[in-house]
C-alpha positions in Angstrom: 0.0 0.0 0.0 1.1 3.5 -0.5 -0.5 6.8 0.7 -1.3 10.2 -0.8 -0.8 13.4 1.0 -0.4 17.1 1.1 0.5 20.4 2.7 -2.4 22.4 3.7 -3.2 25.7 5.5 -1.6 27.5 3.1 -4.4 29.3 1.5 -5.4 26.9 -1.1 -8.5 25.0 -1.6 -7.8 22.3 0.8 -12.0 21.1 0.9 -11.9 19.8 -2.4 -8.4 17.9 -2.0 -9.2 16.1 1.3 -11.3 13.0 0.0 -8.5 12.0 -2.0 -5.6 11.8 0.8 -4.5 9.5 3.4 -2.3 12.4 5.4 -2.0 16.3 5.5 1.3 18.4 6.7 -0.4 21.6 8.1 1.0 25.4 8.2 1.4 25.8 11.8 3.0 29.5 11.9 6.6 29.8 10.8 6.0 30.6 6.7 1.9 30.4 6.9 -0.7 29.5 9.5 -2.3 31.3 12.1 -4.9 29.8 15.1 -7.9 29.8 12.9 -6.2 28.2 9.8 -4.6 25.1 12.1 -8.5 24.8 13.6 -9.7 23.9 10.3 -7.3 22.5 8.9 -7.6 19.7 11.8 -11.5 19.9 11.5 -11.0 19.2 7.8 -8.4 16.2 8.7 -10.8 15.0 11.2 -14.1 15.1 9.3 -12.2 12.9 6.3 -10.2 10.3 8.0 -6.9 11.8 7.3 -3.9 11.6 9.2 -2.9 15.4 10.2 0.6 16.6 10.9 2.6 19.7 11.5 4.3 21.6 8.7 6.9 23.7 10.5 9.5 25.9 9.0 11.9 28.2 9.0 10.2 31.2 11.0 10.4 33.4 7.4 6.6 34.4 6.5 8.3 37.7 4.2 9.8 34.7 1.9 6.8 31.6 2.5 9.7 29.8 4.2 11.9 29.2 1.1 15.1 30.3 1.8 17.4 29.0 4.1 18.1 31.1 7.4 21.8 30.9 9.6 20.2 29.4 12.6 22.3 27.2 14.7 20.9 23.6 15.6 20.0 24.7 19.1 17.5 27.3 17.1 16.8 24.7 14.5 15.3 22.6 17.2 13.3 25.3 19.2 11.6 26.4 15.5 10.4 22.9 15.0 9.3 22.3 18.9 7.8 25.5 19.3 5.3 25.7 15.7 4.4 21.8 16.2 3.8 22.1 19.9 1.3 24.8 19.0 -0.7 23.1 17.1 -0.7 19.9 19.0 -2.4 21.7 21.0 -4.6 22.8 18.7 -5.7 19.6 18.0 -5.9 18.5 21.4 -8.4 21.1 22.3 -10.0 19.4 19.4 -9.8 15.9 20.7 -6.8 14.8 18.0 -3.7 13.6 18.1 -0.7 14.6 15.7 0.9 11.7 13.6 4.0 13.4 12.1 5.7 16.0 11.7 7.6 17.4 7.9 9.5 20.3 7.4 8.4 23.1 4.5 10.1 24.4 1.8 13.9 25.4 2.0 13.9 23.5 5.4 13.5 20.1 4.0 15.6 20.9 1.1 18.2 21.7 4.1 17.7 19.0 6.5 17.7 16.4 3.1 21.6 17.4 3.0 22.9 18.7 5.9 23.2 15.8 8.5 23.6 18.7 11.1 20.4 20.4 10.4 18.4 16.9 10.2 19.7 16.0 13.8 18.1 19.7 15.2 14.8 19.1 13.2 14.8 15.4 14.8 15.7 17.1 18.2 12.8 19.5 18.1 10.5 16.4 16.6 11.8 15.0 20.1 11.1 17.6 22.2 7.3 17.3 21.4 6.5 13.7 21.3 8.6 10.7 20.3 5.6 8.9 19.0 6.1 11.5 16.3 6.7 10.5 12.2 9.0 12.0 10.4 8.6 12.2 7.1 11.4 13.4 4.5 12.4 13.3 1.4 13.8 10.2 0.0 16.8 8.9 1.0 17.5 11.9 3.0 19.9 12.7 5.8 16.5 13.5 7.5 14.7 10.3 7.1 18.2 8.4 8.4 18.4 11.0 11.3 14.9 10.3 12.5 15.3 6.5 12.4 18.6 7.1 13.9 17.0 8.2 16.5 14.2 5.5 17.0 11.2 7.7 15.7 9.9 6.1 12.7 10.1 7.8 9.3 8.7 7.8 6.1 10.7 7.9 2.7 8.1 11.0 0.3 8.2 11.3 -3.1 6.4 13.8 -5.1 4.0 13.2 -8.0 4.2 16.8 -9.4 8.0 17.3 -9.6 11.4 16.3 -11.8 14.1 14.6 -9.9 17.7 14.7 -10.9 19.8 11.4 -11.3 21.1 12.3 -7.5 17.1 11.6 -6.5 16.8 15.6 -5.0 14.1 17.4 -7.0 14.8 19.9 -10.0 14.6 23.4 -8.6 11.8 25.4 -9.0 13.0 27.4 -10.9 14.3 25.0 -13.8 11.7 25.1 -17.0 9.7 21.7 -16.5 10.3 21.1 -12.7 6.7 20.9 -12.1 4.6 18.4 -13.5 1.5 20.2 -13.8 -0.7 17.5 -16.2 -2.9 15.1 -14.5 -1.8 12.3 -16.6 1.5 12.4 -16.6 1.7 13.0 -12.6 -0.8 9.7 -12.3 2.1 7.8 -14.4 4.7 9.3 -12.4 2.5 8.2 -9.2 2.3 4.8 -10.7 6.2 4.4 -11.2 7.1 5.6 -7.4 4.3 3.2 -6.2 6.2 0.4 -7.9 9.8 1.1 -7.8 10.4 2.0 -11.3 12.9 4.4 -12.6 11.8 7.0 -13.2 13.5 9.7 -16.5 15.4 12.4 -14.6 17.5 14.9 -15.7 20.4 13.1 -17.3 18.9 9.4 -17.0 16.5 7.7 -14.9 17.0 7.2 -11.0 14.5 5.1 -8.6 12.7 6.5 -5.4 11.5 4.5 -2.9 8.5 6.0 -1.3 6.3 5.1 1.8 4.1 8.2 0.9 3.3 10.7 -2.2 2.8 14.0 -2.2 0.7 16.4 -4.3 1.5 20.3 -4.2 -1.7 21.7 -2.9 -0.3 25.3 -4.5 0.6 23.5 -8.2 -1.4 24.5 -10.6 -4.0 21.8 -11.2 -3.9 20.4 -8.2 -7.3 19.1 -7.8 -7.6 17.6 -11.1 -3.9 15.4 -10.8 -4.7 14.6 -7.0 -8.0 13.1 -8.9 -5.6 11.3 -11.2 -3.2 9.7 -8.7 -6.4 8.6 -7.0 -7.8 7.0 -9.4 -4.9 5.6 -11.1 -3.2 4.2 -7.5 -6.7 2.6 -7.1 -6.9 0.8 -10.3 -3.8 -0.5 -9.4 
C-alpha cells in the first residue's frame, strides 16, 4: 500500500483535495498558519479520516519559508518544537492527536543534505512527542536522522516534480520542474508506487516512497490529485 498526502493551511483550496488523501502536513506558523487556519485544517483532517501533521518551517513568513536562514541547531530545534507544539495543542483542544511532523520548503531541502540540520529538526521532533513520524524526502539525511534516533520515518516522493539522477528534485526554478498535467503526474504516481525508474535529468533514478505528495499550490492540483487517486486505485 502507498499513501497520498499534502501540505495544507496554506491558502489553497484544501476542501476539495481532502477526500483524496491519506495524510496532511499543516501550516502551523513559521512561513503560513495562524490559530484559525490550524482549527480547520484539523477539523477538515478529522471530518475525512486523514492523518494530520505539523508543517513547521523556517520562521520566514516575508519569503513563504523558502530560503534558508543561519540558525544554529540549538535554534533549528526550538523552530520545530515551538510551531508543532502549537498546534498539537490545537488539536488537542479538538480531541486529536498529531501523527507526524515534515518540514516546509527550504527547510527540508536543508535538513535532506545537511546531517547537522536533520539532527536539530529530529531534536525539536523529540522535544514534542517521540511517538512522532517524520517524514522526509527520500533517501535523506533527515529520514536516516529520524530512524537514527528510534522515531519512525517515512521515505516521500512527489507526483508533481522532476528529480535529478542524484534523486533531489529539480529546482523550481528550472523550466519543467513541475509536472503540472494530471496524466503524466498519475504515471509518475504509478512508477514511485512500484519502484520504477523514473526519467530524470540526465537518466532515470529510482525512489523509494512510503508516501506521495501532491502540491496543494501546483497548478491543477485538484484535477492530478484526482488522477493519482484514481490511477493508485486501479492498481
Amino acid at each position: 500500500m502507498i499513501e497520498l498526502n499534502a501540505d495544507i493551511g496554506e491558502g489553497h483550496d484544501d476542501d476539495a483535495l481532502m477526500p483524496y488523501l491519506a495524510r496532511a502536513s499543516i501550516a502551523c506558523g513559521g512561513h503560513c498558519g495562524d490559530a484559525a487556519s490550524m482549527r480547520a485544517a484539523l477539523r477538515r483532517c478529522a471530518e475525512h479520516g486523514v492523518a494530520a501533521g505539523a508543517h513547521p518551517s523556517y520562521p520566514d513568513r516575508a519569503g513563504f519559508g523558502r530560503r534558508r536562514l543561519a540558525a544554529s541547531p540549538d535554534e533549528v530545534a526550538r523552530w520545530v518544537a515551538e510551531q508543532t507544539e502549537t498546534l498539537a495543542e490545537a488539536a488537542a483542544k479538538l480531541g486529536l492527536a498529531l501523527a507526524h511532523v515534515k518540514p516546509h520548503g527550504a527547510l527540508y531541502n536543508d535538513a535532506a543534505d545537511d546531517a547537522a540540520l536533520a539532527r536539530a529538526v529530529v531534536e525539536g521532533v523529540v522535544r514534542v512527542d517521540r511517538r512522532l513520524a517524520v517524514v522526509g524526502l527520500s533517501g535523506s539525511h533527515l529520514v536516516s536522522a529520524a530512524r537514527a534516533a528510534g522515531l519512525a520515518a517515512l521515505n516521500e516522493a512527489f507526483v508533481d516534480r522532476r528529480y535529478q539522477t542524484s534523486g533531489r528534485l529539480v529546482s523550481r526554478e528550472t523550466p519543467g520542474a513541475v509536472i503540472g498535467e494530471p496524466d503524466a503526474a498519475a504515471a509518475q504516481a504509478l512508477a514511485l508506487a512500484v519502484g520504477a525508474p523514473l526519467a530524470a535529468e540526465g537518466g532515470t533514478v529510482r525512489i523509494p516512497a512510503e508516501t506521495l505528495c501532491v502540491h496543494s499550490d501546483t497548478a491543477n492540483a485538484l484535477n492530478i490529485a484526482r488522477a493519482v487517486h484514481r490511477a493508485l486505485h486501479r492498481a
